[in-house]
SEFI-49278 format. One record per residue (C-alpha): x, z, y. Coordinates in steps of 0.25 Angstrom, whole numbers, padded with zeros to 4 digits, always signed. Example, Ala and Ser with C-alpha at 12.3 -4.5 7.8 and 13.67 -1.06 7.14 Angstrom:
% SEFI-49278
+0049+0031-0018;+0055+0029-0004;
% end
This chain:
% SEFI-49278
+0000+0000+0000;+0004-0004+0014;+0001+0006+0026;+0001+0006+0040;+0003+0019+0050;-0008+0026+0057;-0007+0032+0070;+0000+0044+0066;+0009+0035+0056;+0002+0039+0043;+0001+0027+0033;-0012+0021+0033;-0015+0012+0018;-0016-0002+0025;-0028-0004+0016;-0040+0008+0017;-0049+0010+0008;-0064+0008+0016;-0074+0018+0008;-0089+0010+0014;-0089+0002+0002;-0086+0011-0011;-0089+0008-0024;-0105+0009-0023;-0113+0010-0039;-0129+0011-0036;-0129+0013-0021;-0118+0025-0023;-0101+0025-0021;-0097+0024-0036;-0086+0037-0034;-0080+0033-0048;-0074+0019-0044;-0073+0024-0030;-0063+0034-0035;-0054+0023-0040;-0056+0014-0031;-0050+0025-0020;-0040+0030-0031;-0033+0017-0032;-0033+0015-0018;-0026+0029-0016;-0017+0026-0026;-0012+0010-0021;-0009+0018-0006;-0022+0017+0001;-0025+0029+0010;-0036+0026+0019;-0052+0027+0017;-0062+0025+0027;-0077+0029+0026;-0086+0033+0035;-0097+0043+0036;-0107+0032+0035;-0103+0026+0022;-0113+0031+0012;-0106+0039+0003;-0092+0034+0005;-0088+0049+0013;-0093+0056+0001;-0086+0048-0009;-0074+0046-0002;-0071+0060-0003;-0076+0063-0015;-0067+0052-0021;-0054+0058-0012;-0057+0073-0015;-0059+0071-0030;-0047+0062-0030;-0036+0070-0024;-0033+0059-0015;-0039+0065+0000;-0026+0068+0003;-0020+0054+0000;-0029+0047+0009;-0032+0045+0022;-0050+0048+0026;-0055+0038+0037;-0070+0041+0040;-0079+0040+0050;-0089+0047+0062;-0103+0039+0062;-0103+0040+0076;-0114+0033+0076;-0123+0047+0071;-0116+0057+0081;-0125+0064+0090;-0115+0075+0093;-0104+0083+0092;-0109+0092+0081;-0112+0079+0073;-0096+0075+0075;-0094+0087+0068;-0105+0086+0057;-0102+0073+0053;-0088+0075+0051;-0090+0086+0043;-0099+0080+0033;-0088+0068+0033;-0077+0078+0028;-0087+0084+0018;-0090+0071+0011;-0075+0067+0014;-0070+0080+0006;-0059+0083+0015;-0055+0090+0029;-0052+0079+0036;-0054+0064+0040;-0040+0056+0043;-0046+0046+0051;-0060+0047+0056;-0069+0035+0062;-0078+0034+0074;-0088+0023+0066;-0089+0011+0070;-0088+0016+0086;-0094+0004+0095;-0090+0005+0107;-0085+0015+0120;-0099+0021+0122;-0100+0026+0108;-0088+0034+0109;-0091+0040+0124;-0103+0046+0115;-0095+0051+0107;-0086+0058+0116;-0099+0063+0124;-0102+0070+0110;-0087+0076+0110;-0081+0067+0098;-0067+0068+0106;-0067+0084+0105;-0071+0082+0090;-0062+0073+0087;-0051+0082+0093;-0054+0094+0087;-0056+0085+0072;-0040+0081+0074;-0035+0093+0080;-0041+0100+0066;-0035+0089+0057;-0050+0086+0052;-0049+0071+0058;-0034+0066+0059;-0038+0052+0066;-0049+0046+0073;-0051+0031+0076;-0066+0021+0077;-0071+0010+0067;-0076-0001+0075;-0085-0014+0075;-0086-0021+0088;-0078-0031+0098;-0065-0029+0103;-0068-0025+0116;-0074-0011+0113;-0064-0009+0101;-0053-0010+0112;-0062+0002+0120;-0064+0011+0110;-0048+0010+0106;-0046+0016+0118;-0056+0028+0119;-0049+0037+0112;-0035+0039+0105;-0040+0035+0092;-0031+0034+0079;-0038+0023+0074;-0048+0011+0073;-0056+0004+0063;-0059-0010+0066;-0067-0022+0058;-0056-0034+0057;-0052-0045+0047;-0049-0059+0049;-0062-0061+0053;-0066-0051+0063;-0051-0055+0070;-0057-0058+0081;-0072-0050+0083;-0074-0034+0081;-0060-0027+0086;-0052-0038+0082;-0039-0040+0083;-0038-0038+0096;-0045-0023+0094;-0034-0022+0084;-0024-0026+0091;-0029-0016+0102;-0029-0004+0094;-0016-0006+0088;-0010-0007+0101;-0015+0007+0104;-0008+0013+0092;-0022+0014+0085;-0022+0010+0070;-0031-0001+0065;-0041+0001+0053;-0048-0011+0048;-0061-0012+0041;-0068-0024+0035;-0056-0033+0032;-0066-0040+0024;-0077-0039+0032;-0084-0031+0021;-0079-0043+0011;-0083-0056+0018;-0069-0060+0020;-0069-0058+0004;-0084-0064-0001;-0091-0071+0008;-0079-0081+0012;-0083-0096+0015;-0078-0105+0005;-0070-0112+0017;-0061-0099+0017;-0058-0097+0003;-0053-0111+0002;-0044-0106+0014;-0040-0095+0006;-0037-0103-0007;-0031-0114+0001;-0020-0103+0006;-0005-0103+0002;-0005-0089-0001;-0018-0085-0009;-0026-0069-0009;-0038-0065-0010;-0049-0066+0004;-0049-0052+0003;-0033-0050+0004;-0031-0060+0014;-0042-0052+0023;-0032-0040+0021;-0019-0048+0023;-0024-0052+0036;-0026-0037+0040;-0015-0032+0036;-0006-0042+0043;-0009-0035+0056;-0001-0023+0058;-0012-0017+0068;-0020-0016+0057;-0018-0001+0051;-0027-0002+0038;-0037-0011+0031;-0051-0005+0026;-0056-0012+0015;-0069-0007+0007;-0064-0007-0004;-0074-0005-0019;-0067-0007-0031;-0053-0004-0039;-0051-0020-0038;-0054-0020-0022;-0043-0009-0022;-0032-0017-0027;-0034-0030-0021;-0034-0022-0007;-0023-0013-0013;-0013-0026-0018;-0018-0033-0004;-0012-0020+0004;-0001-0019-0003;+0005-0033+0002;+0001-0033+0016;+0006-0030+0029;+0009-0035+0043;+0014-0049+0041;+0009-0050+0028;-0001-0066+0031;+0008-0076+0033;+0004-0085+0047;-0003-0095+0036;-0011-0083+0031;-0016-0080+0044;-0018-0095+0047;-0027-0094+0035;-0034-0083+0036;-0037-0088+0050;-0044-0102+0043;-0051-0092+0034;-0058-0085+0047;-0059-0098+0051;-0068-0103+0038;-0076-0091+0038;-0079-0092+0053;-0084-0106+0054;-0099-0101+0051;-0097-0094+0066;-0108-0097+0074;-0100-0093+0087;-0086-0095+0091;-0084-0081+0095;-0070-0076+0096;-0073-0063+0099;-0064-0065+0111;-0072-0055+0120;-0070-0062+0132;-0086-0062+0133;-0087-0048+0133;-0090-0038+0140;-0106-0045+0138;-0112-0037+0151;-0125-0034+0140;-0117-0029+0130;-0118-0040+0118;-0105-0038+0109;-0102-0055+0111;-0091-0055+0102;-0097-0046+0092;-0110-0052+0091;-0104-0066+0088;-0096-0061+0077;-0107-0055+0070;-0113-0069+0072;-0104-0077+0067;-0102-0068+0055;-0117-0070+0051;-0112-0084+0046;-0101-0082+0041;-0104-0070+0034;-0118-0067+0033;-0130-0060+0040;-0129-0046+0035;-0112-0044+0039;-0117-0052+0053;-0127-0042+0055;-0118-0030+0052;-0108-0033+0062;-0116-0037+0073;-0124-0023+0071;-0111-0016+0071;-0107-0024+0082;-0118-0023+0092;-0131-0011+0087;-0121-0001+0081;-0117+0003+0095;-0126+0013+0107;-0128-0003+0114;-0133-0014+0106;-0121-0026+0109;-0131-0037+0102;-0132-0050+0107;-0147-0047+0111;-0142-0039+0123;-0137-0054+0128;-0143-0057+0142;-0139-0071+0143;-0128-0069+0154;-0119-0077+0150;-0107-0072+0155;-0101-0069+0142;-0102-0086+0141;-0091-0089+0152;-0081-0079+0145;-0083-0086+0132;-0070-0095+0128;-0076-0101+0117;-0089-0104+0126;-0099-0099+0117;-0114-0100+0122;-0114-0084+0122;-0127-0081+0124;-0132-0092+0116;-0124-0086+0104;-0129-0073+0106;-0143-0075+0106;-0139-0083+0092;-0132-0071+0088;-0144-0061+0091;-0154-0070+0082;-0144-0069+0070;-0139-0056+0072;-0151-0046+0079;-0160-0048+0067;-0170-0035+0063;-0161-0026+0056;-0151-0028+0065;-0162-0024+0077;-0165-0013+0069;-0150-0009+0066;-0150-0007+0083;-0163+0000+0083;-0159+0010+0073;-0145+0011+0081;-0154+0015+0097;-0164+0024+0087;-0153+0031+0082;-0144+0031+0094;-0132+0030+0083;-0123+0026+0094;-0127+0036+0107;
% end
């Protein structure tokens, strides 16, 4: 196993073992191949699991496996706060608590605000008294370091980075999403302020691996040097030393080896200039469904109504080439799962997001395209639920 330094220069496994999608047998976590599945991980020099309060189950199962197992002390806990659910202070505290007792353990190495949207939600926070907690949970050991998982543009993933001193960051990137969500230049930002970089969804939950048009595979077979969609996807991480570690979601002993075998050979500098090239024409292939030439270059925004442009167009264009329901997850993420709705909806039709554009893209014609495919009932009903609740303040 290769590894890569944190903040405070301990090794991080450059592959972490992502614990939302264990083993399930009748709609519960099968503990027994669980068990192995973390067992051989452990063993080949993986040190990093990430869950979250939210996973159903995977807490509970984490710390049941690592407690019974003997191996707590031989890895490194990431979790997460479901923000999201905080009301105050005291449900900081309760929260963490009932995370360390399905956890088993006195303490979380690295711990999570969940997918923090944006500036406001954080000034919430704060208004509740999360830095004091936060303080007091490092000054007593029972959380060592505290970083954000994030779904958005890189414009407000650049803010957040610079809210607070955090330790780390959890982003969404893969040769796909280069240019949309953080990106590379939200990568590049963070490392530049020291901050280490964890990547989820390097497959974008397997697309890169299943659901690859046959235009790509003949890319890939056509290649000098030949390996699996799934290591190439990997490989391409890897090659950036910004990036600190590589979650994958790992679900059977086999999964674990290939990723294992996959780590064990990459590093900064590990794709050739032809790789990338290809891996470039594979992005390509898989991107000629688009239906808008977004870039994701940002110069559009800030949109004086709010619309996440950038975002919204990426959620678009991945309804064709990936499919409705992956479509509809990010644009949700992207633009209800926030205190204001960023939807393309909120367009006014002012055009001035138009005479930014360099790839002159009929902005609000797109939009409104974007809103018909996208803003359909359950995504309606994903917003309502979001103001009922006021999950986000």
């Amino acid at each position: 196993m290769n590894y890569r330094k944190d903040k405070y220069g301990n090794d991080i496994s450059i592959l972490g073992f992502g614990c939302m999608r264990f083993q399930n047998t009748l709609g519960r976590i099968d503990l027994n191949e669980t068990e192995q599945e973390i067992r051989d991980a452990v063993e080949a020099g993986v040190n990093y699991f990430d869950t979250a309060y939210v996973y159903p189950g995977s807490e509970a199962a984490l710390g049941e496996i690592l407690e019974r197992t003997g191996l707590r002390d031989r890895v490194y806990i990431a979790t997460k706060l479901p923000h999201y659910l905080i009301r105050s202070g005291e449900g900081l505290e309760k929260i963490f608590a009932e995370q360390l007792r399905r956890l088993r353990t006195d303490h979380v190495d690295f711990y999570l605000m969940h997918m923090l949207p944006d500036t406001a939600t954080w000034e919430k926070l704060v208004g509740l008294g999360i830095l004091e907690w936060l303080a007091e949970k490092k000054r007593t050991g029972a959380i060592r370091q505290i970083g954000f998982s994030y779904h958005g543009n890189s414009d407000m993933f650049c803010r957040l980075v610079d809210v607070y001193p955090w330790d780390f960051c959890q982003i969404q990137y893969n040769y796909m999403d280069e240019n949309t969500q953080a990106g590379r230049r939200g990568l590049q930002y963070a490392a530049d302020k020291g901050m280490p970089v964890f990547i989820m969804e390097p497959l974008r939950g397997g697309k890169l691996v299943r659901r690859l048009p046959e235009k790509a595979k003949k890319i890939f077979a056509a290649h000098t040097v030949q390996d699996t969609p799934a290591a190439w996807a990997f490989r391409w991480l890897w090659d950036q030393p910004e990036v600190t570690c590589v979650l994958s979601g790992m679900n059977s002993r086999e999964m674990v080896a290939e990723n294992i075998c996959t780590a064990s050979v990459s590093s900064p500098g590990c794709l050739s200039d032809a790789d990338r090239e290809m891996l470039t024409h594979v992005a390509a292939a898989i991107n000629e469904g688009m239906k808008v030439g977004c870039t994701a270059c940002g110069y559009c925004m800030p949109c004086p109504a709010g619309v996440d442009i950038p975002g919204t167009f990426a959620a678009y264009n991945r309804r064709f080439a990936e499919g409705k329901f992956a479509a509809l997850v990010d644009y949700a993420i992207c633009t209800a799962m926030r205190k204001d709705s960023t939807a393309a909806s909120r367009c006014i039709g002012c055009g001035k997001c138009e005479g930014h554009c360099p790839q002159h893209i009929h902005i609000r014609e797109e939009l409104q395209n974007a809103r018909k495919e996208l803003e359909v009932p359950v995504y309606r009903a994903a917003r309502k639920l979001v103001e009922k609740l006021k999950l986000f303040g």
